[in-house]
C-alpha positions as a Markdown table, in Angstrom:
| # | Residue | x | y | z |
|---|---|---|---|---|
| 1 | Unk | 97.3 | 101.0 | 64.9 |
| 2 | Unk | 94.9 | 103.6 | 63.9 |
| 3 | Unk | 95.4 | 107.1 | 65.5 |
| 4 | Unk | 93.0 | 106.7 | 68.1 |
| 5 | Unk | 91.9 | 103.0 | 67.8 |
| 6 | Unk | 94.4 | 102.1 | 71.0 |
| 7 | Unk | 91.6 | 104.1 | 73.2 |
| 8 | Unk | 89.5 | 101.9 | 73.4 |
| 9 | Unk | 92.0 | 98.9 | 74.6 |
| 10 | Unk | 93.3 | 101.4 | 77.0 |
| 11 | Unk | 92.7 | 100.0 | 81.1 |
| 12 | Unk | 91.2 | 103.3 | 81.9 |
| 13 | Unk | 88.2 | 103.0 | 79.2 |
| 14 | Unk | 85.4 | 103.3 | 80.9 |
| 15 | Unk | 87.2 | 104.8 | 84.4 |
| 16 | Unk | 86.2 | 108.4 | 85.4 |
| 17 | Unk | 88.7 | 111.0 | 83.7 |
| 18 | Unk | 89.4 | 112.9 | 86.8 |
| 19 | Unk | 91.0 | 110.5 | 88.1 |
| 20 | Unk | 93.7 | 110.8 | 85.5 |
| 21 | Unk | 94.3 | 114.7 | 86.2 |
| 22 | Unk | 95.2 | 114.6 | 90.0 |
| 23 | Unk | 95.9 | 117.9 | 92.1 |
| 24 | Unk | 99.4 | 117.1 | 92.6 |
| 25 | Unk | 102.2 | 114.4 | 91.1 |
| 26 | Unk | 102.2 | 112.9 | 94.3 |
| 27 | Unk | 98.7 | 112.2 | 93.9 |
| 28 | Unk | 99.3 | 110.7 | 90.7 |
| 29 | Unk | 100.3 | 107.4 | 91.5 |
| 30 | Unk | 96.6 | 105.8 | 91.6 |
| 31 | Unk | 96.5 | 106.8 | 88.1 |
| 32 | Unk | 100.1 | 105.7 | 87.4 |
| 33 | Unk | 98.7 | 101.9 | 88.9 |
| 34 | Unk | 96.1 | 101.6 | 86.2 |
| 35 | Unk | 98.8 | 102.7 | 83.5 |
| 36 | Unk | 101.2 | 100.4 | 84.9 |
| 37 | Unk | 99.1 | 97.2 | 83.3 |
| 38 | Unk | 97.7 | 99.4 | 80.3 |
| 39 | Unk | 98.3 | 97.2 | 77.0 |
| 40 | Unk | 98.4 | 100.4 | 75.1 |
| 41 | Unk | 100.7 | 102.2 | 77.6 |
| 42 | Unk | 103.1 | 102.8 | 75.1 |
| 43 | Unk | 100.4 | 104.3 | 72.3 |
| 44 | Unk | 99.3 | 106.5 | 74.8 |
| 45 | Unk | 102.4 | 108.0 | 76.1 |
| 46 | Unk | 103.8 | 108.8 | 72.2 |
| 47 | Unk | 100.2 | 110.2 | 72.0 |
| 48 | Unk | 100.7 | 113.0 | 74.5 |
| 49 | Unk | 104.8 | 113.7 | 73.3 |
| 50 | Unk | 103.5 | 114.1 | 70.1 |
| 51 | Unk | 100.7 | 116.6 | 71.3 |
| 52 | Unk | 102.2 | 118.0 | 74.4 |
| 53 | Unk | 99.9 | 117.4 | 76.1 |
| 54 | Unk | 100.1 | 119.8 | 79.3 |
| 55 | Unk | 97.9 | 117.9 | 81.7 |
| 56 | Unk | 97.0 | 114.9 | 83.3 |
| 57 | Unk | 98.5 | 111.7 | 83.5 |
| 58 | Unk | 99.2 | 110.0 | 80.1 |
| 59 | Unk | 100.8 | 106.4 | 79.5 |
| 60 | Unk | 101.4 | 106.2 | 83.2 |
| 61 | Unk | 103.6 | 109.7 | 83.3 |
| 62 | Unk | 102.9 | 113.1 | 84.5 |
| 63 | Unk | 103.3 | 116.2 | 82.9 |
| 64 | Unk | 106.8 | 117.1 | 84.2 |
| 65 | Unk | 108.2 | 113.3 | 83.4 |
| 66 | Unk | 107.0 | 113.7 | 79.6 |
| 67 | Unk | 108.9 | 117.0 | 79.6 |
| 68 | Unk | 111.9 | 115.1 | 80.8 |
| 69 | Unk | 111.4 | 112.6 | 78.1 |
| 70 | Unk | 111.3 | 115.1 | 75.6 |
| 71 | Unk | 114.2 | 116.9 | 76.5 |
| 72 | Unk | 116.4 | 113.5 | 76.6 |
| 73 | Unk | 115.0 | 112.4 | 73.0 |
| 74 | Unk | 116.5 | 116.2 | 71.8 |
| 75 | Unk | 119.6 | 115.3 | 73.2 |
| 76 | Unk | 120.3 | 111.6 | 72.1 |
| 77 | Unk | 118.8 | 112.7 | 68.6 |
């Protein structure tokens, strides 16, 4: 796939943005709902490890979790 062609298969197309860069984590989940049945989930989530991206909610995981997965990549590479 393209760099940015998954974008526009992604569930949120179309959804306000905001609502994909809650206050809190906990608030995070009604994002994390319309990731959960994203067909480019996966596209979207290497998209922000690759950028580090700092905010918002990307491939259905905050900022903290991509951190996490970041760290465990470094130490399993």
């Amino acid at each position: 796939m393209s760099s940015m062609s998954w974008r526009k298969k992604a569930a949120c197309h179309g959804l306000d943005p905001q609502h994909f860069y809650p206050e809190t984590d906990e608030a995070a989940e009604a994002a994390k709902s319309v990731c959960a049945g994203c067909p480019v989930q996966s596209a979207c989530l290497e998209y922000a490890l690759t950028r580090r991206e700092k905010d918002g909610i990307w491939g259905g995981y905050t900022e903290r979790e991509r951190r996490r997965i970041i760290r465990q990549r470094r130490r399993t590479a």
